[in-house]
C-alpha positions as CSV (number, residue, x, y, z in Angstrom):
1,X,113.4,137.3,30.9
2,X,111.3,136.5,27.2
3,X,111.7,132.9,27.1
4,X,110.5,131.3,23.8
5,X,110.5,128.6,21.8
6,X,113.5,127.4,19.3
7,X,112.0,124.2,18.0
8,X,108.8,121.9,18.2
9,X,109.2,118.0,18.0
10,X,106.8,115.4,18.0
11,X,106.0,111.9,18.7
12,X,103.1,109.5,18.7
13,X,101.6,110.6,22.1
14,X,104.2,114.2,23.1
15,X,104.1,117.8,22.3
16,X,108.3,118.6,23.0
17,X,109.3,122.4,22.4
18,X,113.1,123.7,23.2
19,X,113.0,127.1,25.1
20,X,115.8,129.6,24.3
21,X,116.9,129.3,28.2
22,X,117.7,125.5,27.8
23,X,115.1,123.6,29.1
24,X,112.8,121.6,27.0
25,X,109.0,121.0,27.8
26,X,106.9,118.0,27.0
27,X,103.7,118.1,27.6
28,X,100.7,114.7,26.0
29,X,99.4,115.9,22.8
30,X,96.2,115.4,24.3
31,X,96.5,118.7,25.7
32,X,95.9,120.0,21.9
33,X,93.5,118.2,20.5
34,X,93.9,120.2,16.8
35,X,97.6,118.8,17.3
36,X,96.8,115.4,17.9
37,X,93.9,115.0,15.2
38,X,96.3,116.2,12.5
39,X,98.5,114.5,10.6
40,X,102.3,114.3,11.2
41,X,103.1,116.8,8.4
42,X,100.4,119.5,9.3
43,X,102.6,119.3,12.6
44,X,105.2,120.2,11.1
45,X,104.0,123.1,9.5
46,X,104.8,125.6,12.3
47,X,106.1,129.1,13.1
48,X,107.7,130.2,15.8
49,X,107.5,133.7,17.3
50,X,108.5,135.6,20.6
51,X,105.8,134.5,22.1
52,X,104.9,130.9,21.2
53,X,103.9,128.4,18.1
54,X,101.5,128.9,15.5
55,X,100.3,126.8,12.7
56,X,98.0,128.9,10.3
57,X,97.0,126.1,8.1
58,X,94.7,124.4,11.0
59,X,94.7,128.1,13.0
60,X,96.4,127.1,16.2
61,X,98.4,128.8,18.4
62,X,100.1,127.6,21.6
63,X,102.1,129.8,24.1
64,X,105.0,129.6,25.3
65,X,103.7,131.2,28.7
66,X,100.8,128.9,28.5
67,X,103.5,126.0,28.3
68,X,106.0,126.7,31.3
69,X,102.1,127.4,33.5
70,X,101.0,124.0,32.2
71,X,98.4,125.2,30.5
72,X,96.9,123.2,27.1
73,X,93.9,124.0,24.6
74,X,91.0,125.0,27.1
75,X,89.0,125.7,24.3
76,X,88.7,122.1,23.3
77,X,85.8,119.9,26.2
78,X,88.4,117.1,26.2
79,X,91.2,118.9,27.1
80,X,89.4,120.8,30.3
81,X,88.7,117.1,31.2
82,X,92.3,116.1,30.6
């Protein structure tokens, strides 16, 4: 089964994505640093695909694989730490 996302939402301190077989995953925006040091609109400014989220204007990219293993932005110190 291709699970992926239908919609992103945000809050001050949680990442919340809707997958197309009903659940919804939260995860702390501190998982994604280039999330959370961003404003609110640059957020916003996603596309989804079959396979996850991307937002080209601060090149990120989040699976949604990466999201149902627990995964967040190992390429960022603080998040390995998190």
């Amino acid at each position: 089964m291709n699970i992926s996302a239908l919609s992103v939402t945000f809050d001050a301190d949680t990442f919340a994505v809707e997958l197309s077989d009903g659940r919804t995953i939260r995860v702390p925006l501190v998982w994604f640093p280039c999330l959370l040091h961003v404003s609110p609109e640059q957020r916003m400014q996603y596309e989804l695909s079959a396979r996850g989220i991307h937002w080209d204007a601060i090149d990120e990219d989040v699976s949604v694989d990466g999201l149902l293993a627990g995964r967040g932005d190992m390429s960022w110190p603080m998040a390995a730490a998190a």
